[in-house]
C-alpha positions in Angstrom: 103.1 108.2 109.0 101.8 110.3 106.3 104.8 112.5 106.2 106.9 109.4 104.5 105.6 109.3 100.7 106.3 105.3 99.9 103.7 103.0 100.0 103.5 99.8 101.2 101.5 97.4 100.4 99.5 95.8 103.1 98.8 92.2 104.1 97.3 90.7 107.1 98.7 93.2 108.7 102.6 93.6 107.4 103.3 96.0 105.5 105.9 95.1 102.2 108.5 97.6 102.1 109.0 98.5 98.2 111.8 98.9 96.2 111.6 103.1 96.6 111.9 102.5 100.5 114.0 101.2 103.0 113.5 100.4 106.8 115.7 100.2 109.7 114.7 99.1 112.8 116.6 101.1 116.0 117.1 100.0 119.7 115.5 102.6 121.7 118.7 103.2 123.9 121.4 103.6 121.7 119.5 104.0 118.1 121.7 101.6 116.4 120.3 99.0 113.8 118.8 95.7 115.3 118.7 92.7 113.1 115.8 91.4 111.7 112.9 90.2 114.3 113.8 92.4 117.0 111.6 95.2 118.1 112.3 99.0 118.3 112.0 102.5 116.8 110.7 102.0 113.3 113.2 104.4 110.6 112.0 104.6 107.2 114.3 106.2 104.1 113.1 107.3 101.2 114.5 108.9 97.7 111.3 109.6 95.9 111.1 113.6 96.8 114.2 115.4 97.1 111.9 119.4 97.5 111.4 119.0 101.9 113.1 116.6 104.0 111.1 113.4 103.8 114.3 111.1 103.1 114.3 109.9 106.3 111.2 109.7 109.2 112.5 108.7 112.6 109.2 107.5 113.8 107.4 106.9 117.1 106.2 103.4 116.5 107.6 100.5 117.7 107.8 97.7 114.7 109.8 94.8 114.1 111.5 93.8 110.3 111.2 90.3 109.1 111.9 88.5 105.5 110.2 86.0 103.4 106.1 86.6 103.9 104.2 84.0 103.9 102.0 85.1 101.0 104.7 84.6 98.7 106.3 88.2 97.6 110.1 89.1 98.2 112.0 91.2 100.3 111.6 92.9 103.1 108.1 93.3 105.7 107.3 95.7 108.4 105.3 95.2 111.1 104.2 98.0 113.4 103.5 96.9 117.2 102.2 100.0 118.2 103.1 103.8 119.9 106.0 104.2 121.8 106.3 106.2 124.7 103.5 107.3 127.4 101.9 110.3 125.8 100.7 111.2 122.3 102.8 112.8 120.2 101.6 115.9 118.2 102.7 115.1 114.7 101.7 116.8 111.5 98.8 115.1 110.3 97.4 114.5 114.0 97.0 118.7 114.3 95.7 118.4 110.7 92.8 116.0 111.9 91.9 118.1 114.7 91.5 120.8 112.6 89.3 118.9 110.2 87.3 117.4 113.5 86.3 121.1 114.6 85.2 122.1 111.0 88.1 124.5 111.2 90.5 125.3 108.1 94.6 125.4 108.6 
């Protein structure tokens, strides 16, 4: 998701939602919030640039939300399960790496 410009730090495979982000976790039939440990669309929500409309990514991945890591820091976690849907979706920096693959420019 390299069109969302937080960062997260990453352990053991969770990723620690900062303090300059904020995740929502959607069911996938009616795209309201689930609770914490329940899996759908991952929604992330950002304030850091306000110049393009990167405030808030509606994702393809399919990620669950979950509090109090084991390794000791606060708040919130993320963990991404995967894809959703059945085919691959053509986002931004996937046409960017073909482009790079072929040894074309954009």
């Amino acid at each position: 998701m390299v069109e969302h410009p937080a960062l997260y730090v990453a352990w053991k495979n969770k990723l620690h939602v900062s303090a300059l982000a904020h995740v929502v976790i959607r069911d996938l039939r009616t795209m309201e919030p689930l609770t914490y440990g329940e899996t759908g669309l991952v929604q992330l929500f950002t304030p850091i640039l306000q110049s393009y409309p990167s405030a808030s990514l509606l994702s393809s991945d399919l990620g669950y939300l979950e509090q109090h890591c084991t390794c000791g820091r606060s708040g919130d976690y993320l963990t991404i399960l995967g894809r959703g849907g059945s085919k691959k979706a053509m986002t931004c920096a996937l046409n960017a790496e073909q482009y790079i693959q072929k040894g074309r420019s954009c």
